[in-house]
N, C-alpha and C positions, 0 to 999 in steps of 0.2 A: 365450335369448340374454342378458336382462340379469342373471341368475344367473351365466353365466358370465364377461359383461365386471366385476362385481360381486367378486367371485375374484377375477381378474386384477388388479384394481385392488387389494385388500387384502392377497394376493399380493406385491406390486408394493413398495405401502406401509412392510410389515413387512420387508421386506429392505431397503430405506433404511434404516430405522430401525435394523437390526440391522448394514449397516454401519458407519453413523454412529456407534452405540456401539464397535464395534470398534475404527475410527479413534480414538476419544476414547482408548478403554483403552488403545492403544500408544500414543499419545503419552503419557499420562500415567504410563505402565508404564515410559519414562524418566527420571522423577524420580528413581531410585535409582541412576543413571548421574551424577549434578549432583555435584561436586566442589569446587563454589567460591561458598557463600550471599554476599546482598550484606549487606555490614556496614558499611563506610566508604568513600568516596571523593568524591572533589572535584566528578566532571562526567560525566553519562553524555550530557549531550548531542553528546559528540562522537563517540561508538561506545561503547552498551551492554555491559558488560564487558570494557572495557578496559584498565581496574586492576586491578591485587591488589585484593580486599575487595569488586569490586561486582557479583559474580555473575557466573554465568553467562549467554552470553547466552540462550540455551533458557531460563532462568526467566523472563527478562524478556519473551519470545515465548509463556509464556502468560499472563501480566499482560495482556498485549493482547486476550487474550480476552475481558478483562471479564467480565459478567457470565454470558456464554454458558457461563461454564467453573467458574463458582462449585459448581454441585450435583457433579457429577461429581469435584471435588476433597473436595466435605464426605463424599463417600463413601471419599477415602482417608486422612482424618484418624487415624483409629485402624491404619493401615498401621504396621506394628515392622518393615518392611524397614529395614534401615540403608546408608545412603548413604556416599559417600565425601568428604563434606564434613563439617568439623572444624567444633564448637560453641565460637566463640570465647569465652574466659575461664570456660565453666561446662565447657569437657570433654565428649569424647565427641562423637560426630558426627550429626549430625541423621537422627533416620529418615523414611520418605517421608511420612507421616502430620506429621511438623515442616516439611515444607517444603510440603505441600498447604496445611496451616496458613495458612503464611507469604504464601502467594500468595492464599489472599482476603482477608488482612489487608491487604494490598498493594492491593487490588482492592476492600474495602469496609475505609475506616480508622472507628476506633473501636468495634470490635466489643468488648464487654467480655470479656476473657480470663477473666480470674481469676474473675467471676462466676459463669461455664458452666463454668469448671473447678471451682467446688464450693471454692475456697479462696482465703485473704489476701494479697495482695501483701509478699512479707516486708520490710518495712519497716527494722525493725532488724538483718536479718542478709544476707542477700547477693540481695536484692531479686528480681530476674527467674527467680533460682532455684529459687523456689517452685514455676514451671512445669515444669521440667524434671524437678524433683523429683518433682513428683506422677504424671506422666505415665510416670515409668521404676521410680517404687515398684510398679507393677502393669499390666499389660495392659487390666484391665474397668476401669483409671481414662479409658484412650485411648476406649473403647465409651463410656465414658459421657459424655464431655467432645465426642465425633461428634452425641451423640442430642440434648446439649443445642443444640450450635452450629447442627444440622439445623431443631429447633423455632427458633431466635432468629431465622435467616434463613427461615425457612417466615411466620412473625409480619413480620417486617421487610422481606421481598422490594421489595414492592407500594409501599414510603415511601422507597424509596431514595434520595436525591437525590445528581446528580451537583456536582460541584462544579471548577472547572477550575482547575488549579495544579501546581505540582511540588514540594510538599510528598510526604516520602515518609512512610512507617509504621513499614518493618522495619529500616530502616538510616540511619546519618549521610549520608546521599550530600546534596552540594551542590544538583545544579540539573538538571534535564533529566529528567524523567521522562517514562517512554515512552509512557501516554498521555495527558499532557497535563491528567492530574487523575484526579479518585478519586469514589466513593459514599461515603456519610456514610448514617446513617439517622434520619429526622426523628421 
């Protein structure tokens, strides 16, 4: 009898768990639906994605995940799906793997980019473009900038600290952030 209630429970377990990943994977299997990153705007305090420039609201519904939602995004960093949202001023449109990015950077600010991407912040010639450059020179550069930001956050989970503010990371946006503040890593 407890062989079998033993089963039943592990059973039981493993199909939670298998739909709980399910659920994660279609929710996150619409990032490449997102048509509109946040880049600038005044105020999301008064309805997230309400402007031009401040995203969509679906990006911002999974910000709210916090931290729940961080591992399952560092898995689609190196994602080359392309989305139908335009990369302002560097061209070309973010693929899902830029915008998984963007949302634990959103969700843990100061994550060293350029570090774990293996390269310089180009200082003298068109700055932020460094990233985009390296990431779209090759595919094993996206593998390998996943395995590094996987180890930085596997190291740094555990030191998280939150910090409470409407400071954002990825975009000019004024005031109003949707949770009310962010991770930092001590």
């Amino acid at each position: 009898m407890k062989i079998i209630f033993f089963l039943c429970f592990i059973t039981s377990f493993t199909n939670l768990h298998y739909t709980q990943s399910k659920s994660d994977n279609n929710f996150l299997d619409s990032l490449k639906y997102i048509s509109n990153m946040p880049y600038h705007c005044r105020d999301l305090e008064s309805g997230v994605g309400i402007e031009p420039d401040c995203g969509e609201i679906f990006f911002w519904k999974i910000i709210k995940n916090k931290l729940s939602i961080v591992e399952p995004l560092i898995e689609l960093v190196s994602a080359t799906t392309i989305s139908n949202a335009n990369v302002p001023y560097f061209g070309g449109k973010y693929s899902v793997g830029d915008i998984a990015y963007l949302a634990i950077s959103e969700i843990i600010h100061g994550i060293p980019t350029f570090e774990l991407l293996g390269v310089e912040f180009d200082k003298s010639g068109c700055g932020y473009c460094a990233y985009w450059n390296h990431l779209r020179e090759n595919s094993n550069n996206r593998v390998r900038f996943k395995l590094a930001l996987k180890d930085w956050y596997q190291i740094n989970r555990n030191n998280l600290l939150w910090v409470e503010g409407d400071e954002f990371e990825i975009c000019d946006c004024g005031k109003g952030h949707p949770n009310k503040g962010y991770y930092i890593a001590r």
